[in-house]
N, C-alpha and C positions, 0 to 999 in steps of 0.2 A: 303582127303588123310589120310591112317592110316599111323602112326610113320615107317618109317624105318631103319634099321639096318643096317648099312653101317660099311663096314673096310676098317680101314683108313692108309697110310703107314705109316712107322715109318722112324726116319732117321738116329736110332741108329748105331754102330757100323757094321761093315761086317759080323761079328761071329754070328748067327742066335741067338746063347743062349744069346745075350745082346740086343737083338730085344724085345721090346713089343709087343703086339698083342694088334691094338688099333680099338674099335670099338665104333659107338654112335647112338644113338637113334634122331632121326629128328624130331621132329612135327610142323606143321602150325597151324595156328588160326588167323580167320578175327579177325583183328580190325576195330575200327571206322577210316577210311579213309586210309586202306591200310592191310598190312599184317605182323604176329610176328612170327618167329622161331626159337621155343627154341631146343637147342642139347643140349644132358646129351654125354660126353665125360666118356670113359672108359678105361681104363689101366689094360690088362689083368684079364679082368672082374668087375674088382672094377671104381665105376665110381668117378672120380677126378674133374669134372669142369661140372656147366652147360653153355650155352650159349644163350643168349636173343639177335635178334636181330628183330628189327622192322623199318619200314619205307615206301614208298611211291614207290613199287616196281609194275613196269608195269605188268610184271606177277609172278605167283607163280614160272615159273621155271629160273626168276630172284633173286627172295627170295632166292629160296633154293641154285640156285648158289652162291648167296654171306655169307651163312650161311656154306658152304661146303669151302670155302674160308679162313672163319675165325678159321674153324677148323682145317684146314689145317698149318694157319699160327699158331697158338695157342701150337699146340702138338709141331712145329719144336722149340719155346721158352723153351716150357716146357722141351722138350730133351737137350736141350742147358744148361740151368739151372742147370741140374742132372750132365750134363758131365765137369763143370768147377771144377774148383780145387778148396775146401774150404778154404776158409781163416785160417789163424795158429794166435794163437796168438803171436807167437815173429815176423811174418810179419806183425803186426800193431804199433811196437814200431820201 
């Protein structure tokens, strides 16, 4: 299976213009006793994250389901993180 290129949703605001366009690159590779899928995560082209996962998955389209999973859950943190309110300093005294 060659790499593919998946877009992924976002869960930014409603305003389309605060929406990322979040796309990633997938690839498999046997391991010794099971299978690895790394994703390169991208944030309007610029890639932000890779992702490694491996383990003892019955088949490849269990791999990739749980590698699309984690990308999943991954972006919704990452969007979460960007939308909280930063800390002030006269809120830490």
């Amino acid at each position: 299976m060659k790499p593919d290129r998946t877009h992924l949703p976002s869960n930014a605001g409603d305003d389309l213009r605060e929406r990322s366009v979040w796309t990633s690159s997938i690839g498999p590779e046997q391991m010794e006793g099971g299978l690895s899928f790394h994703a390169d995560i991208f944030e309007n082209g610029v890639r932000v994250c890779r992702i490694l996962i491996s383990g003892d998955f019955e088949t490849e389209a269990a791999a990739e389901a749980a590698v699309t999973e984690r990308l999943s859950r991954w972006i919704a943190e990452y969007e979460q993180r960007c939308n909280e309110k930063p800390v002030q300093a006269d809120d830490l005294q």
